[in-house]
SEZA-970260 format. One record per atom (N, C-alpha, C): residue number from 1; residue in one letter; atom name; x, y, z. Coordinates in nm, 3 decimals. Layout:
% SEZA-970260
+-----+--------+-------+---------+---------+---------+
! num ! residu ! atome !    east !   north !      up !
+-----+--------+-------+---------+---------+---------+
! NUM !      a !    CA !       X !       Y !       Z !
...
+-----+--------+-------+---------+---------+---------+
***
This chain:
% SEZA-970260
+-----+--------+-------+---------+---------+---------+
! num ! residu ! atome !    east !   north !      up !
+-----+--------+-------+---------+---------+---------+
!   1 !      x !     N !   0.952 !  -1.725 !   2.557 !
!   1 !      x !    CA !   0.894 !  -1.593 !   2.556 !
!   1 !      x !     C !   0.950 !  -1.514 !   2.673 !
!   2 !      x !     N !   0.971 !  -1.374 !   2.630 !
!   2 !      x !    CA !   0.995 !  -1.301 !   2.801 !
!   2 !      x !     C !   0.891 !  -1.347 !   2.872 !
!   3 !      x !     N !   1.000 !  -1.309 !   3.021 !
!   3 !      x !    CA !   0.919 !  -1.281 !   3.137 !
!   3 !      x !     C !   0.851 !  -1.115 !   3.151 !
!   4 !      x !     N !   0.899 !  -1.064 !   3.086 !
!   4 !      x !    CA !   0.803 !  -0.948 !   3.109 !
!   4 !      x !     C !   0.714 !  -0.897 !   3.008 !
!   5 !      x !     N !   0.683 !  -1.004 !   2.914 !
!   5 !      x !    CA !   0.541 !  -0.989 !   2.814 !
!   5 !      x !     C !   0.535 !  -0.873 !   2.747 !
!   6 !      x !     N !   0.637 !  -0.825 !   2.685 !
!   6 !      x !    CA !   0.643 !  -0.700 !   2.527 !
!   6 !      x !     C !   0.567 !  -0.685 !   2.548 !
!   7 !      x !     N !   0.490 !  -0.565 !   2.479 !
!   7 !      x !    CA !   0.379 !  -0.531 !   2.397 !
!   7 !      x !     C !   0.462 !  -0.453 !   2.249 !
!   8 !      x !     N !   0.350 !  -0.484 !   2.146 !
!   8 !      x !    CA !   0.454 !  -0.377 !   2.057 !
!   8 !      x !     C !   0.309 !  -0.289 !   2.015 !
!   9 !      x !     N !   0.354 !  -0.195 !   1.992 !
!   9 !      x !    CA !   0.265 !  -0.042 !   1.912 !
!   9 !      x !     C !   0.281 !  -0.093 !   1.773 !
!  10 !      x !     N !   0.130 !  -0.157 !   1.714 !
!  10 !      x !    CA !   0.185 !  -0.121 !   1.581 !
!  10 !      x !     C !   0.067 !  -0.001 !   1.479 !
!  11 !      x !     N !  -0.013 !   0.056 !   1.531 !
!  11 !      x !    CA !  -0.027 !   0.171 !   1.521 !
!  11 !      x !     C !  -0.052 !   0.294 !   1.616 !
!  12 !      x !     N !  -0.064 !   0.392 !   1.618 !
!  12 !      x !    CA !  -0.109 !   0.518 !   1.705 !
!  12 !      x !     C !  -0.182 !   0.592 !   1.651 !
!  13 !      x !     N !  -0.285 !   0.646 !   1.666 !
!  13 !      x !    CA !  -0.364 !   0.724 !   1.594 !
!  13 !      x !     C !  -0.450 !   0.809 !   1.687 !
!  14 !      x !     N !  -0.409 !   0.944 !   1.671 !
!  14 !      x !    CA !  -0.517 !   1.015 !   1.774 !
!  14 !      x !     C !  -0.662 !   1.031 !   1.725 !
!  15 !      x !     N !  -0.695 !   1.012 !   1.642 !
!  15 !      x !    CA !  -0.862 !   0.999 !   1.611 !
!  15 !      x !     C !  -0.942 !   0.857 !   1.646 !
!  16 !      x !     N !  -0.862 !   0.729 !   1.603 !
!  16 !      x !    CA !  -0.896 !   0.579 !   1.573 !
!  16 !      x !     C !  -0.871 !   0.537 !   1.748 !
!  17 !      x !     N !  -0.690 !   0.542 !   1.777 !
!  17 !      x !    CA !  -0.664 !   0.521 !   1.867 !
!  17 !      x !     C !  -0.560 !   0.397 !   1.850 !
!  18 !      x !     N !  -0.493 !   0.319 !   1.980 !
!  18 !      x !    CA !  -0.364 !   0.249 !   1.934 !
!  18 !      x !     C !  -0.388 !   0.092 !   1.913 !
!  19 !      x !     N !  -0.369 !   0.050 !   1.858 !
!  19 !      x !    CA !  -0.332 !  -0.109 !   1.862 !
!  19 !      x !     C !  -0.211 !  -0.164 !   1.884 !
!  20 !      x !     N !  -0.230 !  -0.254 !   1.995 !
!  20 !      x !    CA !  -0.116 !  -0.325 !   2.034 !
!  20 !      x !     C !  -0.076 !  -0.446 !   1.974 !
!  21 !      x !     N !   0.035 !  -0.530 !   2.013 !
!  21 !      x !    CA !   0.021 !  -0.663 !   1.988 !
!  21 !      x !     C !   0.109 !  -0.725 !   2.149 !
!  22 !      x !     N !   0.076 !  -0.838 !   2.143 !
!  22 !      x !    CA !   0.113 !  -0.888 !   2.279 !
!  22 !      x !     C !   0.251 !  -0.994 !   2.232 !
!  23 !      x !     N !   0.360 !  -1.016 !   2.283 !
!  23 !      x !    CA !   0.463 !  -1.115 !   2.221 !
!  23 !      x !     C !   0.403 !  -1.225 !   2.227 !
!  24 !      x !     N !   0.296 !  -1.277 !   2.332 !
!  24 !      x !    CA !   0.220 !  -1.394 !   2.280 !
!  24 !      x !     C !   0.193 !  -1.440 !   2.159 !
!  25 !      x !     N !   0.098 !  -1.331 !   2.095 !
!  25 !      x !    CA !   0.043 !  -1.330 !   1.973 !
!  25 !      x !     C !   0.152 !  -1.358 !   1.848 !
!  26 !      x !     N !   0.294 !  -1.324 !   1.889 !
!  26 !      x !    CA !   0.405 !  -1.308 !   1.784 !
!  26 !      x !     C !   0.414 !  -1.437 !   1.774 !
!  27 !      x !     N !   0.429 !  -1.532 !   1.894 !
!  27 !      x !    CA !   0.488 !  -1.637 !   1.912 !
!  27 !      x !     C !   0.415 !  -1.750 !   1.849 !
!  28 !      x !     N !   0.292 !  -1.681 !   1.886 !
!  28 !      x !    CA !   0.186 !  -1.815 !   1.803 !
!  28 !      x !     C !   0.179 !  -1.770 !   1.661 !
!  29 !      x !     N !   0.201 !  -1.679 !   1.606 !
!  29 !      x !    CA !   0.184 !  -1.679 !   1.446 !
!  29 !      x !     C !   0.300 !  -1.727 !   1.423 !
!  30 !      x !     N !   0.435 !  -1.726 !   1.466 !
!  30 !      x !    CA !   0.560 !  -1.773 !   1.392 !
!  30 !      x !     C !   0.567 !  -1.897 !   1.423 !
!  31 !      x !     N !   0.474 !  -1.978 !   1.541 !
!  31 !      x !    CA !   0.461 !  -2.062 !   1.558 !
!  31 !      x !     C !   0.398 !  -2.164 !   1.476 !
!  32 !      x !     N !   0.276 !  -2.128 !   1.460 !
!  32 !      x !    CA !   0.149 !  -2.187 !   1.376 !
!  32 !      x !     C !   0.229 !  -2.194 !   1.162 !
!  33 !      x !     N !   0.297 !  -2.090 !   1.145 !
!  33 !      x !    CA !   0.402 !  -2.052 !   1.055 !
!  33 !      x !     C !   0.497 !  -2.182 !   0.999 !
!  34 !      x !     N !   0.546 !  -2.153 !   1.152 !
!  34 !      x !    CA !   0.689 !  -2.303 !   1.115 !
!  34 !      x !     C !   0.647 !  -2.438 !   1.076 !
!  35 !      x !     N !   0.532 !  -2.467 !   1.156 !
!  35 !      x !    CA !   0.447 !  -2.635 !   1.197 !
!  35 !      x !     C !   0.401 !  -2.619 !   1.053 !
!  36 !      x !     N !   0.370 !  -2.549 !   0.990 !
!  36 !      x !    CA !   0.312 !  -2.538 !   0.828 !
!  36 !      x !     C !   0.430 !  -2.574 !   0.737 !
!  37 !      x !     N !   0.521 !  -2.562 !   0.778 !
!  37 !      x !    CA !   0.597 !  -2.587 !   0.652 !
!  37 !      x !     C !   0.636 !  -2.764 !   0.634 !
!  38 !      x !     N !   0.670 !  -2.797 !   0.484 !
!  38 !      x !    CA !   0.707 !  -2.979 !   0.516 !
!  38 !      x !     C !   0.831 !  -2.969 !   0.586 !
!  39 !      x !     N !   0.835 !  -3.058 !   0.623 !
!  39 !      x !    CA !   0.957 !  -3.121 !   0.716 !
!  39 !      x !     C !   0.946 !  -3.068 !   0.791 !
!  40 !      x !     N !   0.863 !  -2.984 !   0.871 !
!  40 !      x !    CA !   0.873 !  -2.959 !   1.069 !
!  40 !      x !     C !   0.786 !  -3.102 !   1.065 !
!  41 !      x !     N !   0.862 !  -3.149 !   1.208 !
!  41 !      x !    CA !   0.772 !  -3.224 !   1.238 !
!  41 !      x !     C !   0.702 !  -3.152 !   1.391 !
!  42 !      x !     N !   0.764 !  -3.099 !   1.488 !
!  42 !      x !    CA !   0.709 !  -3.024 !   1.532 !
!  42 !      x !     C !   0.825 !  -2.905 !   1.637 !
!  43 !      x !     N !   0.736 !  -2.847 !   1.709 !
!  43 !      x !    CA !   0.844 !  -2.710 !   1.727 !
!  43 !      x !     C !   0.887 !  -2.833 !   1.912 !
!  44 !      x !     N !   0.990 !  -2.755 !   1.939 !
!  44 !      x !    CA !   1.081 !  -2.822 !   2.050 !
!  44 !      x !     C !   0.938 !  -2.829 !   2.165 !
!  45 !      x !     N !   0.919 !  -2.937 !   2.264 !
!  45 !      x !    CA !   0.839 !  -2.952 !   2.376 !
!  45 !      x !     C !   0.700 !  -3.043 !   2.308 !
!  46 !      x !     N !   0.707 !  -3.112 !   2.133 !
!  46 !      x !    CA !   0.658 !  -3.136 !   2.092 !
!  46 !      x !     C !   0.495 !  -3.071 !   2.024 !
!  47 !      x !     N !   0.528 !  -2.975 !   2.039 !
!  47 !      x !    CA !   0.452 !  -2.889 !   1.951 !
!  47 !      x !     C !   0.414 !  -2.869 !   1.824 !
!  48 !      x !     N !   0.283 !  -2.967 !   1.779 !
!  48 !      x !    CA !   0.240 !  -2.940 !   1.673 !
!  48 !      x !     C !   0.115 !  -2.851 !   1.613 !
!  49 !      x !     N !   0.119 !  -2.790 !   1.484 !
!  49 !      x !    CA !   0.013 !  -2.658 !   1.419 !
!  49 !      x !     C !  -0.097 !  -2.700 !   1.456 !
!  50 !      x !     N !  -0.148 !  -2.825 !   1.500 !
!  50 !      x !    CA !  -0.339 !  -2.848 !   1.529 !
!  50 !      x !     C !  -0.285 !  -2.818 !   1.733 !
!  51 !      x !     N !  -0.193 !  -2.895 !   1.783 !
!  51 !      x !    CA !  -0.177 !  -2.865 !   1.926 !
!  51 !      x !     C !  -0.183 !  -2.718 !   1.981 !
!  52 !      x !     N !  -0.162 !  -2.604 !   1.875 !
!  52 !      x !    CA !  -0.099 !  -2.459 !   1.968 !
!  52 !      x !     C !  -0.218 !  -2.392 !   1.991 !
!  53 !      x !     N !  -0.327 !  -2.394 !   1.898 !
!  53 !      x !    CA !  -0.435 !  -2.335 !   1.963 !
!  53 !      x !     C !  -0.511 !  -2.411 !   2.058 !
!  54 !      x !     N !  -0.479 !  -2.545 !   2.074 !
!  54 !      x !    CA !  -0.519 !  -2.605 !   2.214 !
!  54 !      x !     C !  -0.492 !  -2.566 !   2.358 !
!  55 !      x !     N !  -0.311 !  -2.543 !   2.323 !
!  55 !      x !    CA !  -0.207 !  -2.523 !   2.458 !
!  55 !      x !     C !  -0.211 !  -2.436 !   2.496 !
!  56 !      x !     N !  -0.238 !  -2.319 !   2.348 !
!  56 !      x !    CA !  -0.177 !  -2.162 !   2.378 !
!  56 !      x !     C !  -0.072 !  -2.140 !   2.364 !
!  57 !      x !     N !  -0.018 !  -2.007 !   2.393 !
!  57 !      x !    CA !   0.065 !  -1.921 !   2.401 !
!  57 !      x !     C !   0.195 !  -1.993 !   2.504 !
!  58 !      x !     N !   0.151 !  -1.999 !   2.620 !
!  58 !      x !    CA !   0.257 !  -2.084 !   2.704 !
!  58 !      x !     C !   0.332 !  -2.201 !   2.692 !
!  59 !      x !     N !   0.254 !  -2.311 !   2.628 !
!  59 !      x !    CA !   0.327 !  -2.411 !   2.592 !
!  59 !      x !     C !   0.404 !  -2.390 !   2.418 !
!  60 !      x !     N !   0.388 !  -2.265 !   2.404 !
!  60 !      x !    CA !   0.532 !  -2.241 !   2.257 !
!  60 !      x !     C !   0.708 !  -2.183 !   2.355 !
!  61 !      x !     N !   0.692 !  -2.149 !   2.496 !
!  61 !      x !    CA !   0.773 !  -2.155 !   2.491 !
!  61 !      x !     C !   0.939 !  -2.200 !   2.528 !
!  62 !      x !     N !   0.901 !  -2.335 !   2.494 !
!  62 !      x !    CA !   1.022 !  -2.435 !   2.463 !
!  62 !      x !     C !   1.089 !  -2.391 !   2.290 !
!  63 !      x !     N !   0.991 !  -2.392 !   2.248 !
!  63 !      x !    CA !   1.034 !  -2.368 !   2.083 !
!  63 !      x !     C !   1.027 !  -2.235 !   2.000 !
!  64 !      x !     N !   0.958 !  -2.158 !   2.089 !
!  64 !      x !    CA !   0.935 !  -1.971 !   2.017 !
!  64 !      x !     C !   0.985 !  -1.883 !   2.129 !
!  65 !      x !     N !   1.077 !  -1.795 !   2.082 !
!  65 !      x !    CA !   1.110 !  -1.648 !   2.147 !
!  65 !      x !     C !   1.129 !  -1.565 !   2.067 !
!  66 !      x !     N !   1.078 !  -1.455 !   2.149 !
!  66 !      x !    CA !   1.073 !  -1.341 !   2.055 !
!  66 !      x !     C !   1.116 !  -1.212 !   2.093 !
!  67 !      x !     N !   1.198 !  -1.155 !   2.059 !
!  67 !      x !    CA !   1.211 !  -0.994 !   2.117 !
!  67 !      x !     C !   1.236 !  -0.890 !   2.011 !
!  68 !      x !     N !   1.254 !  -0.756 !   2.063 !
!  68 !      x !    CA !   1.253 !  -0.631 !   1.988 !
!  68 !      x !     C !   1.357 !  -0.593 !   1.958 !
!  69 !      x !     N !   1.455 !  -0.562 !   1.890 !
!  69 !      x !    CA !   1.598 !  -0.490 !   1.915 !
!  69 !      x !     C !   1.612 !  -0.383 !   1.750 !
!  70 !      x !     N !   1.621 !  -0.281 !   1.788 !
!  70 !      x !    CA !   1.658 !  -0.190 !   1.757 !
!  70 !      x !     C !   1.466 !  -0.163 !   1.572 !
!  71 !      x !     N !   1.383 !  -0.185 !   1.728 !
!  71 !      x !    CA !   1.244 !  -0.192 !   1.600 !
!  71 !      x !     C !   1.230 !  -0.248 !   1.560 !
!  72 !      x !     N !   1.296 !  -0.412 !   1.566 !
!  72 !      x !    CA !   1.250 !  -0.517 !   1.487 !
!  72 !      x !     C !   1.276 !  -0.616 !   1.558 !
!  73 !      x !     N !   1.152 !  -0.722 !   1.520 !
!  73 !      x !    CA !   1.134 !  -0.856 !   1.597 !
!  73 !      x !     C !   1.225 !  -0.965 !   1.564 !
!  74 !      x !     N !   1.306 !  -1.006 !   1.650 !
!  74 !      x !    CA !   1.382 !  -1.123 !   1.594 !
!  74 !      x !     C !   1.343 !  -1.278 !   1.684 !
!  75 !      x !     N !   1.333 !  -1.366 !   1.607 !
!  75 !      x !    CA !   1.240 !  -1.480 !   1.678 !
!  75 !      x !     C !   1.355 !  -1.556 !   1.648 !
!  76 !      x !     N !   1.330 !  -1.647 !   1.758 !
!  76 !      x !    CA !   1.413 !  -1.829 !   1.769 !
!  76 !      x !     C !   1.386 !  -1.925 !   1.758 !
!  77 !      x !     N !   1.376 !  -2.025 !   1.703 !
!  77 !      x !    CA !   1.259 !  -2.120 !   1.654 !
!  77 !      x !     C !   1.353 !  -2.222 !   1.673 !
!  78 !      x !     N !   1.259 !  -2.309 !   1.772 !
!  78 !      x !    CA !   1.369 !  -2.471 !   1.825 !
!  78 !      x !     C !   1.234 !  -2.603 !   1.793 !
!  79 !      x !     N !   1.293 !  -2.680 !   1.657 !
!  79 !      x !    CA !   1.237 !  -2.734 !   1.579 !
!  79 !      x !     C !   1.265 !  -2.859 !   1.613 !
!  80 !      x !     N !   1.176 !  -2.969 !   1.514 !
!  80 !      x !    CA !   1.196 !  -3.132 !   1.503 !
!  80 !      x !     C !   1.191 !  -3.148 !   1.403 !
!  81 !      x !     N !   1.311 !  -3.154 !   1.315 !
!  81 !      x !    CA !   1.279 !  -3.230 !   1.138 !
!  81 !      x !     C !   1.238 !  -3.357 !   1.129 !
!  82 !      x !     N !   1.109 !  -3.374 !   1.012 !
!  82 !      x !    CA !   1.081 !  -3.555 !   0.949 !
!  82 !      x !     C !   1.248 !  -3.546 !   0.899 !
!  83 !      x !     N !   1.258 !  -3.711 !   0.928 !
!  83 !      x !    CA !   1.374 !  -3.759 !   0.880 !
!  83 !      x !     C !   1.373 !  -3.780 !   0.707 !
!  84 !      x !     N !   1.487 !  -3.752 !   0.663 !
!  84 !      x !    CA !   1.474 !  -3.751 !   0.508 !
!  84 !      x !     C !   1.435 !  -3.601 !   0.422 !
!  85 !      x !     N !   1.427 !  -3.493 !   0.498 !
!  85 !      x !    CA !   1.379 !  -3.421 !   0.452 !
!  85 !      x !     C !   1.538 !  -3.282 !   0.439 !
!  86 !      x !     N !   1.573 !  -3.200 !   0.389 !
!  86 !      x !    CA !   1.657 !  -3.143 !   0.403 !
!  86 !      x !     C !   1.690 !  -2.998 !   0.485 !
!  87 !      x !     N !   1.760 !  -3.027 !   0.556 !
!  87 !      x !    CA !   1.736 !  -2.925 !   0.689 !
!  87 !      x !     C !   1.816 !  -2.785 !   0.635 !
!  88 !      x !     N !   1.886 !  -2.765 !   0.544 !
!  88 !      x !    CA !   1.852 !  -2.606 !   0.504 !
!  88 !      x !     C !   1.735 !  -2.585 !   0.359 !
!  89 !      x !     N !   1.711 !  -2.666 !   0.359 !
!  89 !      x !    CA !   1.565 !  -2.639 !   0.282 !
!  89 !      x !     C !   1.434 !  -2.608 !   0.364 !
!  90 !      x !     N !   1.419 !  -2.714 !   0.439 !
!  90 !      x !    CA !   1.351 !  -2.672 !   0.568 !
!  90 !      x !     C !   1.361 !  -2.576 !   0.619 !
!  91 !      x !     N !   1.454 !  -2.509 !   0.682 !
!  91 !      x !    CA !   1.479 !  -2.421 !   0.769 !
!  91 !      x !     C !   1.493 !  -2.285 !   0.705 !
!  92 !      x !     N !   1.480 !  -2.260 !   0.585 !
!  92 !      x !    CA !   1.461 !  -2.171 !   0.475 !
!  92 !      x !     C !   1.345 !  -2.110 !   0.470 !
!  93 !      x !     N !   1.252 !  -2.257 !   0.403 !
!  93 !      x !    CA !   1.085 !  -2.201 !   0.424 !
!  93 !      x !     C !   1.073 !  -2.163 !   0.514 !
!  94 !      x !     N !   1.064 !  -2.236 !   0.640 !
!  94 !      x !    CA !   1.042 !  -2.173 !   0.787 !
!  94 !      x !     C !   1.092 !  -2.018 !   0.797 !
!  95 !      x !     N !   1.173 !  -2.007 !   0.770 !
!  95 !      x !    CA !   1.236 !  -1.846 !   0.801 !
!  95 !      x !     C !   1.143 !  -1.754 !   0.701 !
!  96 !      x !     N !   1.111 !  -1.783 !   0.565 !
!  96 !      x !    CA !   1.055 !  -1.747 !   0.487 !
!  96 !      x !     C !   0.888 !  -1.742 !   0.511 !
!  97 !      x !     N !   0.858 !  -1.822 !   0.584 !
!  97 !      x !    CA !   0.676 !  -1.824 !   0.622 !
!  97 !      x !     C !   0.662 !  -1.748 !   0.754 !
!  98 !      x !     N !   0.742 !  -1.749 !   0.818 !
!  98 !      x !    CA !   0.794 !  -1.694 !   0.942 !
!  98 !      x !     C !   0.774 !  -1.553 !   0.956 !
!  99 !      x !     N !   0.836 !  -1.511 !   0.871 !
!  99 !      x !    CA !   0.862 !  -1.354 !   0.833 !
!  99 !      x !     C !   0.768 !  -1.282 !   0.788 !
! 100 !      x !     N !   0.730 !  -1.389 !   0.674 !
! 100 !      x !    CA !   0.615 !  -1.358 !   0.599 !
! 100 !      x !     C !   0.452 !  -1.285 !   0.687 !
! 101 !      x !     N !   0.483 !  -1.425 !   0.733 !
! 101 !      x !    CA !   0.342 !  -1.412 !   0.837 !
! 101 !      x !     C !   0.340 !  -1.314 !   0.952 !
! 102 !      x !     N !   0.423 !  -1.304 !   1.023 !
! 102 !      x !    CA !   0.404 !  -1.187 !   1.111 !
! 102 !      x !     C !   0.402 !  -1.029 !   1.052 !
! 103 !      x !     N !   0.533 !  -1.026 !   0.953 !
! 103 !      x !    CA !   0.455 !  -0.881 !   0.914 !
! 103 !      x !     C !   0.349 !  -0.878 !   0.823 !
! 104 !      x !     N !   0.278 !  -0.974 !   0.792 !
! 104 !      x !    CA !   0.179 !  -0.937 !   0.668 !
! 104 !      x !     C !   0.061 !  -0.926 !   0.826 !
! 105 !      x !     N !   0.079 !  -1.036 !   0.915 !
! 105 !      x !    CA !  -0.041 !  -0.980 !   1.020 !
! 105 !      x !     C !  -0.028 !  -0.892 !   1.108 !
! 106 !      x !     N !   0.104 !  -0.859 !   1.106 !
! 106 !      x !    CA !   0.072 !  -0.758 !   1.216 !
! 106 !      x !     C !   0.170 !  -0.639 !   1.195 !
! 107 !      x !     N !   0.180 !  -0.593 !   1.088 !
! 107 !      x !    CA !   0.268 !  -0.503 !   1.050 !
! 107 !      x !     C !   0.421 !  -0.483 !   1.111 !
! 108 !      x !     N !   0.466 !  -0.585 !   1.167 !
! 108 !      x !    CA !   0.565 !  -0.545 !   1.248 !
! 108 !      x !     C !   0.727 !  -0.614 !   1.192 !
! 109 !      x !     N !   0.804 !  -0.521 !   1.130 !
! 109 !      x !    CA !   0.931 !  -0.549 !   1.083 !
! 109 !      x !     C !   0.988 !  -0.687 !   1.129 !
! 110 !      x !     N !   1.059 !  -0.773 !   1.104 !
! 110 !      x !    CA !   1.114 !  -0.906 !   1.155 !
! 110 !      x !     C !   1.262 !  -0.884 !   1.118 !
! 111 !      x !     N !   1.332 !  -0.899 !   1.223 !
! 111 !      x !    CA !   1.481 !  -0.873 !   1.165 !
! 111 !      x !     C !   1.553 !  -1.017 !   1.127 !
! 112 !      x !     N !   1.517 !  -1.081 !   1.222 !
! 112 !      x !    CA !   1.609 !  -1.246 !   1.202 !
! 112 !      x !     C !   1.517 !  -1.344 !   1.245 !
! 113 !      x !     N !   1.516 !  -1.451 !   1.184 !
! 113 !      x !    CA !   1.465 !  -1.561 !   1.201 !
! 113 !      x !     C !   1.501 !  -1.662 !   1.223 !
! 114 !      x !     N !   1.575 !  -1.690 !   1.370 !
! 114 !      x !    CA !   1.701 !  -1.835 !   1.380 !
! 114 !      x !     C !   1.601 !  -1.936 !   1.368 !
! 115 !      x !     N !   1.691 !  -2.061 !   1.323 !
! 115 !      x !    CA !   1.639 !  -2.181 !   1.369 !
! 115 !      x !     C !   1.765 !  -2.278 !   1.393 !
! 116 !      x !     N !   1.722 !  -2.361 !   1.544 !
! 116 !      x !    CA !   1.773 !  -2.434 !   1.622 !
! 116 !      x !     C !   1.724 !  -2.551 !   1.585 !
! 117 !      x !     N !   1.798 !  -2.673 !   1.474 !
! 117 !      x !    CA !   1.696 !  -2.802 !   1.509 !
! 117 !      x !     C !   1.745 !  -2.902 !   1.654 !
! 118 !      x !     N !   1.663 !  -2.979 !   1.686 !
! 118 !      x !    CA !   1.710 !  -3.024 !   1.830 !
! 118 !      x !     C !   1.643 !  -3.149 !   1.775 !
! 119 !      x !     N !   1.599 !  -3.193 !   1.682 !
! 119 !      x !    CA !   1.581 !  -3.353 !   1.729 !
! 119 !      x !     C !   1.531 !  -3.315 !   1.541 !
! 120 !      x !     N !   1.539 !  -3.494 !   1.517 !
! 120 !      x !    CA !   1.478 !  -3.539 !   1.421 !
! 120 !      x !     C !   1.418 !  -3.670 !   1.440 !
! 121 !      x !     N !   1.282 !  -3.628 !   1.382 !
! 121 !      x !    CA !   1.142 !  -3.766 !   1.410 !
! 121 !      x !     C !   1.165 !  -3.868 !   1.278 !
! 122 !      x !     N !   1.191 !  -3.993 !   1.335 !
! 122 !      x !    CA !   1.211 !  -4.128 !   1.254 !
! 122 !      x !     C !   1.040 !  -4.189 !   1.238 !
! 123 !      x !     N !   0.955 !  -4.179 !   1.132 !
! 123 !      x !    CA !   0.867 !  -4.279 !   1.110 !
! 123 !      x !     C !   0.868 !  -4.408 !   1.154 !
! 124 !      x !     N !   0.807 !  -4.454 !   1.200 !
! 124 !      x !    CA !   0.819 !  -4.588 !   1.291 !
! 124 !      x !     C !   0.769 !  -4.708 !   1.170 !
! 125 !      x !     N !   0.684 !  -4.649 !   1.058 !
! 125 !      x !    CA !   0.636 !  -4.716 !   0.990 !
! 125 !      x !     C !   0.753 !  -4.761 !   0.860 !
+-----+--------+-------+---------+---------+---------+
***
């Protein structure tokens, strides 16, 4: 995540008034996003979808960044595939739930959705 903590405008309204969003908030929905799909096993620093609302916002970022460029959010996603599973299939959904989810919650355009895998988890069983 930046060091200097975005905010994005995603409305203005002089009667209602503005709503923000914090890049925190980005990080944990594209976060909570990826860990949903099969084959994450979890996001980089071992980050799994029941762990992030434990950790928070801070411990996503080994595996979530996020910034603004030219009005739209482009995020980086540094993953752990289950072994056996297919990593542009994987990494498809992910981009696809990814996207999905931040602008359906928070109205805010998504331009790119990388993903970095950095490890793959072997079942021990």
């Amino acid at each position: 995540m930046p060091e200097n903590g975005n905010i994005y405008t995603i409305r203005e309204d002089a009667e209602t008034g503005t709503v923000r969003v914090a890049d925190e908030v980005v990080c944990v929905i594209a976060g909570l996003a990826a860990t949903e799909a099969k084959g994450v096993a979890s996001l980089a620093g071992n980050i799994t979808n029941s762990s992030i609302p434990k950790k928070g916002a801070k411990a996503l970022s080994k595996g979530v960044r996020v910034n603004l460029e030219d009005g739209k959010v482009n995020v980086d996603l540094a993953l752990t595939i289950d072994y056996g599973y297919s990593v542009p299939e994987v990494s498809l959904d992910v981009q696809e739930r990814v996207k999905s989810s931040i602008e359906s919650m928070t109205g805010i355009e998504v331009g790119e959705v990388n993903i970095r895998v950095e490890d793959v988890l072997v079942d021990e069983n």
